[in-house]
C-alpha positions as a Markdown table, in Angstrom:
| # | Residue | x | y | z |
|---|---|---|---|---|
| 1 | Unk | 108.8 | -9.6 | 37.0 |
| 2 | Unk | 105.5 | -8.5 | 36.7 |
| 3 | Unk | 106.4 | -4.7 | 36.2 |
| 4 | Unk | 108.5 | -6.0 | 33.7 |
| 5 | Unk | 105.9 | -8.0 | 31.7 |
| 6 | Unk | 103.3 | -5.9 | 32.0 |
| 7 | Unk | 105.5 | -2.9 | 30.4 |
| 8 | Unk | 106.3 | -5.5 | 27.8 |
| 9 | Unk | 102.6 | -6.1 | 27.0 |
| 10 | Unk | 102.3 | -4.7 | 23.6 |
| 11 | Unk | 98.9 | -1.8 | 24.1 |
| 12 | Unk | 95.3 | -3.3 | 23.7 |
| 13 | Unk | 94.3 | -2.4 | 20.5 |
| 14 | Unk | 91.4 | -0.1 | 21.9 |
| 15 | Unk | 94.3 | 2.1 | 23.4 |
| 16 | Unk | 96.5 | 2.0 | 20.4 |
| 17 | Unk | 96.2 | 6.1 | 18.8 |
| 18 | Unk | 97.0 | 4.7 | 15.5 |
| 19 | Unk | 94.2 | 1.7 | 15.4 |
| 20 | Unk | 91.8 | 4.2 | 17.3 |
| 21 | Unk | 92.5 | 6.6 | 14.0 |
| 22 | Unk | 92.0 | 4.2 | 11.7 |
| 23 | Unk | 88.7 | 2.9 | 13.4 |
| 24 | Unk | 87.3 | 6.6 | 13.2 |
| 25 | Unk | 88.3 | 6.9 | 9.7 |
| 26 | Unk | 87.1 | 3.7 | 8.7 |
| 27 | Unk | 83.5 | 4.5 | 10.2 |
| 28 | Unk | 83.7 | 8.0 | 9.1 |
| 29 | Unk | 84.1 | 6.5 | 5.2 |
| 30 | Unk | 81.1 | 4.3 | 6.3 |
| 31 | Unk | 79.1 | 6.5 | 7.1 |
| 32 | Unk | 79.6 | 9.0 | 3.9 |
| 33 | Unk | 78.9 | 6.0 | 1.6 |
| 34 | Unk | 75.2 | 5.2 | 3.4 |
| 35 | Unk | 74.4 | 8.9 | 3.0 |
| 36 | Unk | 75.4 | 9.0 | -0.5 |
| 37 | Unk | 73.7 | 5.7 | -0.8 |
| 38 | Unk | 70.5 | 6.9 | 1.2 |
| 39 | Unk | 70.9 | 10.4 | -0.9 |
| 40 | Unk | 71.1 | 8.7 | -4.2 |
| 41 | Unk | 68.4 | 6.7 | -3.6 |
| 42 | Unk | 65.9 | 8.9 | -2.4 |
| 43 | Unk | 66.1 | 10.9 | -5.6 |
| 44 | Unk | 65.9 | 7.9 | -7.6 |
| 45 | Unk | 62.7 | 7.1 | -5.4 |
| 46 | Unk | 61.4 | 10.6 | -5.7 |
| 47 | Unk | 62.1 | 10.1 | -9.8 |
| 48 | Unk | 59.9 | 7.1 | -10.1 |
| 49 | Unk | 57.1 | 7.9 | -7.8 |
| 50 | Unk | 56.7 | 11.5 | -9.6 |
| 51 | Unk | 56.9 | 9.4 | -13.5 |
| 52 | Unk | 54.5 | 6.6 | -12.0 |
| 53 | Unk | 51.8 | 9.3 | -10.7 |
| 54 | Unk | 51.9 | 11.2 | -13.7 |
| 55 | Unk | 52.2 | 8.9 | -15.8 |
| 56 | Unk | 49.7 | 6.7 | -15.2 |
| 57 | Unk | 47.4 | 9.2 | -15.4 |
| 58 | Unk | 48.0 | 9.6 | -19.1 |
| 59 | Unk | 47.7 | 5.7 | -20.1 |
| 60 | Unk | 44.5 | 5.1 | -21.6 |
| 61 | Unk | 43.5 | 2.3 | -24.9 |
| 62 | Unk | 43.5 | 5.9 | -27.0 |
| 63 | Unk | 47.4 | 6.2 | -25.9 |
| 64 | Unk | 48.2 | 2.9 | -27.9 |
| 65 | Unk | 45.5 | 3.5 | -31.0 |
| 66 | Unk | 46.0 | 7.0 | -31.8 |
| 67 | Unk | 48.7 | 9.1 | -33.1 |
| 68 | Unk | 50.0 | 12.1 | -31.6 |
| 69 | Unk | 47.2 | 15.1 | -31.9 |
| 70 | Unk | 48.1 | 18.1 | -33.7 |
| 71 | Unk | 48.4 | 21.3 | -31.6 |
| 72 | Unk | 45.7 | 22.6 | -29.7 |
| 73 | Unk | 43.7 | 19.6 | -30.3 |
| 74 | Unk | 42.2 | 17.4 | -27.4 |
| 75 | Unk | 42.8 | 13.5 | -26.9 |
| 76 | Unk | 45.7 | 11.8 | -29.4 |
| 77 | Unk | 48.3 | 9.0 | -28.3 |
| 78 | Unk | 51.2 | 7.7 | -29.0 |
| 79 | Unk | 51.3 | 4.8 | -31.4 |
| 80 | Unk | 53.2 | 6.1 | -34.4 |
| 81 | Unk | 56.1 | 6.9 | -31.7 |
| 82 | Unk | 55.9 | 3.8 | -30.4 |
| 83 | Unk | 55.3 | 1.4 | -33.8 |
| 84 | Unk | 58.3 | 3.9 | -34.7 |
| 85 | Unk | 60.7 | 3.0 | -31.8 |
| 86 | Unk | 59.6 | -0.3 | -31.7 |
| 87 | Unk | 61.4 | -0.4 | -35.7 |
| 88 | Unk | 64.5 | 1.4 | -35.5 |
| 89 | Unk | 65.2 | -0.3 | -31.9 |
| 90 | Unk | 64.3 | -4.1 | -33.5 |
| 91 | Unk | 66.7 | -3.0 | -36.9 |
| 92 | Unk | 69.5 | -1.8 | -35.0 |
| 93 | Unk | 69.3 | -5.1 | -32.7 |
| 94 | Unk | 69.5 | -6.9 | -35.7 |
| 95 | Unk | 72.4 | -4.9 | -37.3 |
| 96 | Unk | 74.1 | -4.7 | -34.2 |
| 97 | Unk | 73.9 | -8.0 | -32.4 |
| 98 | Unk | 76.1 | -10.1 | -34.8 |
| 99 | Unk | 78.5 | -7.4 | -35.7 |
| 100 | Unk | 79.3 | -7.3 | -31.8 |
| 101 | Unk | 79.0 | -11.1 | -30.9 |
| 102 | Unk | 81.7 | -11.6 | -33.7 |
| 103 | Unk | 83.7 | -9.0 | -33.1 |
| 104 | Unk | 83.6 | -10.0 | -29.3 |
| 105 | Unk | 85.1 | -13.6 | -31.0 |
| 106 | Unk | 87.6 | -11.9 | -32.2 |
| 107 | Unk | 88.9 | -10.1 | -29.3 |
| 108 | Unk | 88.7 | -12.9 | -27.0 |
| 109 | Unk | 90.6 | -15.5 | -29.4 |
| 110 | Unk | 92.7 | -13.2 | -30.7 |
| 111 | Unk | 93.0 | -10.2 | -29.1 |
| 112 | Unk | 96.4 | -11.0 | -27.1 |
| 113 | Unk | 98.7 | -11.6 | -30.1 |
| 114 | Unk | 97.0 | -9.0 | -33.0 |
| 115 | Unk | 97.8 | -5.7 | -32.6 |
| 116 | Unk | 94.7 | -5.1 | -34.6 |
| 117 | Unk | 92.8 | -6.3 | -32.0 |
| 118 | Unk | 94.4 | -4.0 | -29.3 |
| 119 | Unk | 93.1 | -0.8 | -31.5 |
| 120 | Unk | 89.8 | -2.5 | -32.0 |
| 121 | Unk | 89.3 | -2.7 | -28.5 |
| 122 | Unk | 90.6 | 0.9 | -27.6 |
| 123 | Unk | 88.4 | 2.5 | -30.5 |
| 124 | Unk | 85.2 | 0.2 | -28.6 |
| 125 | Unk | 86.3 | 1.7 | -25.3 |
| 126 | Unk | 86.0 | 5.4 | -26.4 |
| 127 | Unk | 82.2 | 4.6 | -28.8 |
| 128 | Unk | 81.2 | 3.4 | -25.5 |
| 129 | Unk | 81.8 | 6.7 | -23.4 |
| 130 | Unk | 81.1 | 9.2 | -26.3 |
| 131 | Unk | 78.2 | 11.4 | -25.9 |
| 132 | Unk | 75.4 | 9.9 | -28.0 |
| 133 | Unk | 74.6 | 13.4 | -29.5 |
| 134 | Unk | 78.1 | 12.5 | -31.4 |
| 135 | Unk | 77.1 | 9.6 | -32.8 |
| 136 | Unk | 73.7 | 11.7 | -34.0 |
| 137 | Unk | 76.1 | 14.3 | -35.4 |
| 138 | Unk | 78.4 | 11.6 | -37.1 |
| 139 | Unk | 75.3 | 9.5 | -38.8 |
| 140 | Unk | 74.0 | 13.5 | -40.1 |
| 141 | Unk | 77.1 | 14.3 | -41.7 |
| 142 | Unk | 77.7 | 10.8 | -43.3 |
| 143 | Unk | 74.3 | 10.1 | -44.5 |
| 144 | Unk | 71.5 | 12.2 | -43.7 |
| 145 | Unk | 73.4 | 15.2 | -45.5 |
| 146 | Unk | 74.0 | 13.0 | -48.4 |
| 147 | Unk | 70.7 | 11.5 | -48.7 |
| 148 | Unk | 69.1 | 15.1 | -48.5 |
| 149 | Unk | 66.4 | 13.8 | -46.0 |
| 150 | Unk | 66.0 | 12.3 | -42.4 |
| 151 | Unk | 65.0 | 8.5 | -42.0 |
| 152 | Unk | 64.7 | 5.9 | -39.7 |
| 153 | Unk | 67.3 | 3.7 | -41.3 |
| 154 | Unk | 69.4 | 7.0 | -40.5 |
| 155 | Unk | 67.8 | 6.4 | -36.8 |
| 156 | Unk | 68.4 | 3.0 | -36.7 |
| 157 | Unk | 72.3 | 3.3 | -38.0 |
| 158 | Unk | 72.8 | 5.5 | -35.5 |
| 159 | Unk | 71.7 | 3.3 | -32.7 |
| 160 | Unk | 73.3 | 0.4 | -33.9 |
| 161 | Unk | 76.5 | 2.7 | -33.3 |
| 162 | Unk | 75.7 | 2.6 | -29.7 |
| 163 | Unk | 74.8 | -0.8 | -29.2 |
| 164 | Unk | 77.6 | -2.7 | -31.2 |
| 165 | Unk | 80.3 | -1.7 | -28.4 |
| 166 | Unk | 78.4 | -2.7 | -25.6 |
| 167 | Unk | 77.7 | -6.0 | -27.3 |
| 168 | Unk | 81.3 | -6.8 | -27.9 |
| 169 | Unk | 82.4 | -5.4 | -24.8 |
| 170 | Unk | 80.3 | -8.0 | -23.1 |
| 171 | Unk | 80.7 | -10.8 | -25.4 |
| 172 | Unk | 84.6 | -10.5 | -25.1 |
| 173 | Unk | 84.4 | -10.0 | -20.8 |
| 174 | Unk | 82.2 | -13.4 | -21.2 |
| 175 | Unk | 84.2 | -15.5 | -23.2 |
| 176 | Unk | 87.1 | -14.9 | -21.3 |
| 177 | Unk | 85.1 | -16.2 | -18.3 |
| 178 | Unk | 85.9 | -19.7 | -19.6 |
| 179 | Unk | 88.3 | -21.9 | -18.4 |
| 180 | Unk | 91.2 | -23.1 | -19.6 |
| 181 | Unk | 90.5 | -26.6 | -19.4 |
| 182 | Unk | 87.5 | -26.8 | -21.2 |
| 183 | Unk | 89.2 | -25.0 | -24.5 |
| 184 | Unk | 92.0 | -27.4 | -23.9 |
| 185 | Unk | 90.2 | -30.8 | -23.6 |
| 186 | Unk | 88.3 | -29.1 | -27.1 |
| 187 | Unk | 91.7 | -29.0 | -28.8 |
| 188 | Unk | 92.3 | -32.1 | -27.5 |
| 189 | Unk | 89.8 | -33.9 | -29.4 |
| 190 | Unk | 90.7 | -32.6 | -32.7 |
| 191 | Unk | 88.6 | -29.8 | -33.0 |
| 192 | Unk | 89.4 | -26.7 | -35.3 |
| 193 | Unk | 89.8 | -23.2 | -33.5 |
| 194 | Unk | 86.9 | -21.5 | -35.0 |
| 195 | Unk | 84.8 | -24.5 | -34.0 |
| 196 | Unk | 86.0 | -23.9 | -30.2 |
| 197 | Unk | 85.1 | -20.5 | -30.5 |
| 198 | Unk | 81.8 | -20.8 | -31.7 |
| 199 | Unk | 80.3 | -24.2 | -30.4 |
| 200 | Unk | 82.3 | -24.9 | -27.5 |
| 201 | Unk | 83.0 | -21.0 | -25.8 |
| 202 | Unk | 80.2 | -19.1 | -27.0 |
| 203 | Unk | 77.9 | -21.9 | -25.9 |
| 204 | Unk | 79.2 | -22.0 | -22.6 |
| 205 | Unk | 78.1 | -18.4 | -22.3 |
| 206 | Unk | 75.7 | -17.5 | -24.5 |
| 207 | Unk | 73.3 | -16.4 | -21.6 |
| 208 | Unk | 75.7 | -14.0 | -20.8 |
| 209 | Unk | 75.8 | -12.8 | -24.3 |
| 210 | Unk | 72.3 | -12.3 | -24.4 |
| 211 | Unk | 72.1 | -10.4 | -21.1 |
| 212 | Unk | 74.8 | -8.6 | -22.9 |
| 213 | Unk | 72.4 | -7.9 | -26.0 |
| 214 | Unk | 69.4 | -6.7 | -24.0 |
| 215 | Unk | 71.3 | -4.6 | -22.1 |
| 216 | Unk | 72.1 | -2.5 | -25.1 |
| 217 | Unk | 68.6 | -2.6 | -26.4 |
| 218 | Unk | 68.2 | -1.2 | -22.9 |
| 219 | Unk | 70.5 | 1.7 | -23.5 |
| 220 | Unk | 69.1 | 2.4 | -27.2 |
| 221 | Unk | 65.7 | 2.4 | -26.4 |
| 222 | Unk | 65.5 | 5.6 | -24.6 |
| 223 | Unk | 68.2 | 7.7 | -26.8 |
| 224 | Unk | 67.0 | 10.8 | -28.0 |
| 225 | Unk | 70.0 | 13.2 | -29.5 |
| 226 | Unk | 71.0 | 10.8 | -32.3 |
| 227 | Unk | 67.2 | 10.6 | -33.6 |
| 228 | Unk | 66.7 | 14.3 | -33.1 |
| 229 | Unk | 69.9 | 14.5 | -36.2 |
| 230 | Unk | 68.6 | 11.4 | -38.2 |
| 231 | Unk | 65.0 | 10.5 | -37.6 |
| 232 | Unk | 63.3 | 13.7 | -36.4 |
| 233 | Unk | 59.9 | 13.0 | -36.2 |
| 234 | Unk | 56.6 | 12.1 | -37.8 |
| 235 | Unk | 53.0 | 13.3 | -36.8 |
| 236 | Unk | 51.2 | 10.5 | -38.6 |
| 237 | Unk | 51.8 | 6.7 | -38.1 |
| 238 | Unk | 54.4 | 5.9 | -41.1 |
| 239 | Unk | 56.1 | 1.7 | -41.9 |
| 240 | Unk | 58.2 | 3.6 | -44.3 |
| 241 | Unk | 62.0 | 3.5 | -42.7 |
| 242 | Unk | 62.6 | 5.6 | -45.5 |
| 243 | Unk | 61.1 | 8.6 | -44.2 |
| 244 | Unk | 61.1 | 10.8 | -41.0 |
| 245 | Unk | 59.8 | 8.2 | -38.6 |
| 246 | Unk | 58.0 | 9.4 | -35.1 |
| 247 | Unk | 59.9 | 8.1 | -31.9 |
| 248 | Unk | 58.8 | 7.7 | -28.3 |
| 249 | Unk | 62.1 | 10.0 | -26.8 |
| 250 | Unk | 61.9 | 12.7 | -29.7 |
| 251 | Unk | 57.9 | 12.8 | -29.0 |
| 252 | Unk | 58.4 | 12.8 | -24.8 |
| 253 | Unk | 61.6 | 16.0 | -25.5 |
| 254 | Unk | 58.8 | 18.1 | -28.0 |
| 255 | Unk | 55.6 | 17.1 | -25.6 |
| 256 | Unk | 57.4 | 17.8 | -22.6 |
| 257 | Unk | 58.0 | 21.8 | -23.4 |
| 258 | Unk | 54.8 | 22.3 | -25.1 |
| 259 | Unk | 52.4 | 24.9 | -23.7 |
| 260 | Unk | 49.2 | 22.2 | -24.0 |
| 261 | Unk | 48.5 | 20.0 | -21.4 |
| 262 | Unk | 47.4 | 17.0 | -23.6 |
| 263 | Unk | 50.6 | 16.8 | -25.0 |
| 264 | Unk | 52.8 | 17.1 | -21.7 |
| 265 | Unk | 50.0 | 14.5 | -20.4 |
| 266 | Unk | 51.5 | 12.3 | -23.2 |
| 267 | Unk | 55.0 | 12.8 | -22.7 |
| 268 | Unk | 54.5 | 11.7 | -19.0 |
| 269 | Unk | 52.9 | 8.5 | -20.4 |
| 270 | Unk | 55.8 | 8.3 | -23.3 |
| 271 | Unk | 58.3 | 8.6 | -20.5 |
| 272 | Unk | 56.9 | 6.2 | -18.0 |
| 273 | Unk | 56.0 | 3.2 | -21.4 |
| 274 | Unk | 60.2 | 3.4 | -21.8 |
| 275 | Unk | 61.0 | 3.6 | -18.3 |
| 276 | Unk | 59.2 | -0.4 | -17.9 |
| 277 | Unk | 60.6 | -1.2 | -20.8 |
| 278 | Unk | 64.1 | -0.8 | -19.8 |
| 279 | Unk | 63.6 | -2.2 | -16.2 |
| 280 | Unk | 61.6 | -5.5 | -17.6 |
| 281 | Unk | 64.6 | -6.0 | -20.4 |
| 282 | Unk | 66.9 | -5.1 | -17.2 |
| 283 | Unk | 64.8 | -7.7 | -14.9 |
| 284 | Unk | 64.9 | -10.4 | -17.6 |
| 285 | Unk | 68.3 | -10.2 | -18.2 |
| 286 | Unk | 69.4 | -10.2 | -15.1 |
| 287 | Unk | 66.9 | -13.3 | -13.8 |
| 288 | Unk | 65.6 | -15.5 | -16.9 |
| 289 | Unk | 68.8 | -15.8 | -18.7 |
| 290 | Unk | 71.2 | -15.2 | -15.8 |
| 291 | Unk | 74.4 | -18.0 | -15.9 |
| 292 | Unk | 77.3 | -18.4 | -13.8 |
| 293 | Unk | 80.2 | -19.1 | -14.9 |
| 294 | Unk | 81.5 | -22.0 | -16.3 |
| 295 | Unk | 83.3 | -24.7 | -14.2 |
């Protein structure tokens, strides 16, 4: 009885070929993912410390009260290119932000019985992976060719291409986040659709709309092929959007391959002034107006 039991016994797992396969496998996988995590890593660490040693080298009081130097001159800063950025960034927020919260309305509310909502969320899908040089090439053709001139409203249209689909990208992901039963108990109480949409959904996540927004003022503010086809660049510190308007990324691509090492001291400084500026709009919007989701 005991032979026959113990041939009966189904095999410890330990013994079992198959399991002992899968185990291997299943650290093997685990232990391409930490050196691909380790790998990745290291070259981002390697990244930052280089930017932070160089380019703190480079930040001085003259880097935010002087313009960029002509060539072969000593000193300069950066101010125009920033006071530049700072304005075609700030317009195409402006432009961009309610075009993409509404839009986002409409494809949460409507987007499972309009076909036109179907097409508006496939042509978002592909602005959001196309190459920003595209977009650059696309704002030329329609209105720095016809104008005759570059501009920073040319700039700032073209970033505002980029940042309208990740705005309604997010705002739709977010306002399907809410449940059910609070829409319902809305409709329940008499209240019109578009008033559900706007003062009863959107409020319920409007931090995660605004993370939503930063994060595509994020993704504009370091963009440099659609300003090299619409803004250009400016040596002198211009307000008029009107006109070729300096930029921090066109300034940090020219400074970078220049023979003088002022100016490539400048583009280190350029590079590291947008690099914090994307990680505190990345901090703040994942921390200050991080939400979970509604209940």
């Amino acid at each position: 009885m005991s032979q026959v039991s113990t041939l009966d016994a189904p095999a410890k797992p330990a013994m079992n070929p198959v399991y002992r396969k899968r185990l291997l496998m299943h650290r093997v996988g685990i232990a391409l993912s930490v050196a691909a995590m380790a790998l990745g890593l290291a070259v981002l660490v390697w990244i930052l410390f280089t930017l932070v040693i160089k380019g703190f080298g480079a930040l001085s009081i003259d880097l935010f009260t002087q313009t960029t130097p002509a060539p072969g001159s000593e000193g300069g800063g950066l101010i125009n290119a920033i006071v530049g950025s700072a304005l075609m960034v700030g317009l195409a927020t402006v432009v961009s932000t309610p075009i993409g919260i509404l839009a986002g309305i409409y494809l949460a509310e409507y987007g499972e019985e309009n076909k036109l909502a179907q097409v508006t969320r496939f042509v978002t899908d592909i602005m959001l992976s196309a190459p920003s040089i595209v977009i650059g090439l696309f704002v030329y053709a329609l209105y720095v060719a016809h104008v005759k001139h570059f501009s920073g409203y040319a700039g700032a249209i073209a970033l505002s291409l980029i940042a309208v689909p990740v705005v309604v990208r997010t705002t739709d992901n977010m306002l399907r986040l809410v449940p059910n039963s609070l829409l319902e108990a809305a409709f329940a109480l008499g209240a019109p659709r578009w008033k559900v949409a706007t003062l009863v959904r959107l409020r319920a996540v409007k931090a995660g709309v605004i993370t939503g927004v930063l994060l595509a003022l994020a993704r504009i503010a370091g963009e440099t092929a659609p300003l090299l086809f619409t803004a250009l660049n400016n040596q002198f510190q211009s307000f008029n959007m009107n006109a070729p308007m300096a930029n921090l990324p066109s300034v940090i691509a020219s400074f970078a391959m220049s023979p003088y090492d002022n100016w490539r001291s400048l583009a280190w400084g350029g590079a590291l002034l947008i690099t914090f500026s994307v990680l505190a709009l990345n901090i703040l919007s994942r921390t200050v107006f991080s939400q979970k989701v509604p209940n």
